[in-house]
Backbone bond lengths (Angstrom), bond angles and torsions (degrees), N, CA, C in turn:
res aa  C-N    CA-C-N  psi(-1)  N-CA   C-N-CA  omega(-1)  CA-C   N-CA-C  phi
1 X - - - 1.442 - - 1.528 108.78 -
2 X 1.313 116.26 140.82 1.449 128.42 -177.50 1.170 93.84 -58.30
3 X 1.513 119.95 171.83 1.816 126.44 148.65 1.743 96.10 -120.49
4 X 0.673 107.88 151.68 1.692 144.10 -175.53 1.623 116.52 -76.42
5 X 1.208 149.29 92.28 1.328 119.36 176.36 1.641 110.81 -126.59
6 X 1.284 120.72 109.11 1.482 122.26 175.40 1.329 116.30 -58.10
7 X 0.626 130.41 90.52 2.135 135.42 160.12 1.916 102.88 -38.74
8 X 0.581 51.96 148.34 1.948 86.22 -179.29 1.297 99.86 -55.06
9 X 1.592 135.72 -41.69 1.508 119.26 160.11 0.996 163.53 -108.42
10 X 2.187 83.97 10.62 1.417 105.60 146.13 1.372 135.37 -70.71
11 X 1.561 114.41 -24.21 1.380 124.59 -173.73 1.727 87.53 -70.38
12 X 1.083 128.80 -51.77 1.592 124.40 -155.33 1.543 110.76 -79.10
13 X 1.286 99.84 -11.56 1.482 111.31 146.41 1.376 157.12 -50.10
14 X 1.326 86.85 -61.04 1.623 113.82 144.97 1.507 129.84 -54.32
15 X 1.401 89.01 -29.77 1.548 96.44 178.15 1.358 112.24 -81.49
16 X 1.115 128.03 -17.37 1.407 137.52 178.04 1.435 105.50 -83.00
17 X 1.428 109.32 -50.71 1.585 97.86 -175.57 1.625 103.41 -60.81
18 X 1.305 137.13 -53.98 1.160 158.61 -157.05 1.488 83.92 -57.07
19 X 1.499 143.78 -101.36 1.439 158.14 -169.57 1.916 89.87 -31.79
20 X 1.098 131.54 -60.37 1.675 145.93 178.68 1.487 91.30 -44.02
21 X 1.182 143.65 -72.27 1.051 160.92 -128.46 1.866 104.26 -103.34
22 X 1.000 109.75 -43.50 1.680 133.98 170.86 0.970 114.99 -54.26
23 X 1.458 125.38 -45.51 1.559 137.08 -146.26 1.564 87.43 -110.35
24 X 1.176 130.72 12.16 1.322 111.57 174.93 1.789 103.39 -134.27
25 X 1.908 108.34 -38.37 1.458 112.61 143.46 1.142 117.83 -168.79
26 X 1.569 109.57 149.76 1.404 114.69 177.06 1.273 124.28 -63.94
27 X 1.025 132.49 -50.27 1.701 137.25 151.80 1.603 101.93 -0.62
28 X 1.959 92.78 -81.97 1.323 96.73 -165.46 1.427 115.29 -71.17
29 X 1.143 140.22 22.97 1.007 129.71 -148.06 1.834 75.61 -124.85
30 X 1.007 111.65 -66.03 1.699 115.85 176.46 1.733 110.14 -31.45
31 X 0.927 112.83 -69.28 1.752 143.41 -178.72 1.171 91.44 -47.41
32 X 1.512 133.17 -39.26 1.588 106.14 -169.65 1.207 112.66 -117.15
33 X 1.411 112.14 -4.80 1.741 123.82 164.23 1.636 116.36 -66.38
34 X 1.597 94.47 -45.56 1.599 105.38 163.43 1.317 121.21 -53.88
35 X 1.141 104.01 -49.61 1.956 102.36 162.14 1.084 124.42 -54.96
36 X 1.342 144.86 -58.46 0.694 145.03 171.17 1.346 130.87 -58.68
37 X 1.250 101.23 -15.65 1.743 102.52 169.53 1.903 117.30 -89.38
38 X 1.653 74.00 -30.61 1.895 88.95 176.13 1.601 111.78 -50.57
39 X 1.386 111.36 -29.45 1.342 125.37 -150.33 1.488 106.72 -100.83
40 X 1.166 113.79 -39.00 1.435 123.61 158.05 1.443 112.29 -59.74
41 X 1.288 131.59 -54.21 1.491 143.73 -170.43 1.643 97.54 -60.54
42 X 1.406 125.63 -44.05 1.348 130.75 157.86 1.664 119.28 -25.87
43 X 1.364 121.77 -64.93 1.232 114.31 171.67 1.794 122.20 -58.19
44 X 1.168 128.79 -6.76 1.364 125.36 168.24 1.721 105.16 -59.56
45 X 1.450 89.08 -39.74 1.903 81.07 -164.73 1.568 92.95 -80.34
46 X 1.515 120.09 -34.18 1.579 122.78 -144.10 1.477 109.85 -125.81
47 X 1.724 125.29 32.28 1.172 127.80 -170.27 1.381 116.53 -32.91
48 X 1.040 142.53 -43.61 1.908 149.55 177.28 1.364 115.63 -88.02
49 X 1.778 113.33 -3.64 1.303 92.27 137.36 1.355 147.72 -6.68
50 X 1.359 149.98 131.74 1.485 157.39 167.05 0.957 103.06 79.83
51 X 1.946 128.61 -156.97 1.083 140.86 -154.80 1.611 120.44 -117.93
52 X 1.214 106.79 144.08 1.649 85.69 -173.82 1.316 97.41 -97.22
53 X 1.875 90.67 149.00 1.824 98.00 -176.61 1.286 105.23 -79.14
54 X 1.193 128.98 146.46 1.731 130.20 178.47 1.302 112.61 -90.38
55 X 1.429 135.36 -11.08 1.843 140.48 158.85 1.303 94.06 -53.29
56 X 1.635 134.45 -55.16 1.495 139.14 -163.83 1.859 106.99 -72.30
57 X 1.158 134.19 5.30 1.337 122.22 -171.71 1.194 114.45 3.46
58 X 1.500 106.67 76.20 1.633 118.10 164.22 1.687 100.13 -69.62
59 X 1.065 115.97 169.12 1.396 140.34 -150.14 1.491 97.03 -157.68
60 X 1.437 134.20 159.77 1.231 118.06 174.79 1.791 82.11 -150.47
């Protein structure tokens, strides 16, 4: 299993969407933070998840 590590400007990221998202409702603001964390928490089990971008010439 992957481990997870938020950098310092993703967390403040979140915090923006979260406060963005807050200030208009709390509900939604829960509901889509939860998603978004769900979705991140996803790559622990499924790191290669999605698509590879072709600008990045990943290599495997």
């Amino acid at each position: 299993m992957a481990e997870i590590n938020w950098t310092e400007h993703a967390r403040e990221d979140l915090k923006i969407i979260i406060d963005y998202l807050a200030s208009q409702s709390q509900t939604v603001a829960k509901v889509r933070v939860q998603k978004i964390i769900s979705k991140v928490d996803l790559l622990q089990t499924f790191p290669n998840i999605g698509r590879v971008v072709p600008e990045l010439e990943y290599k495997m």
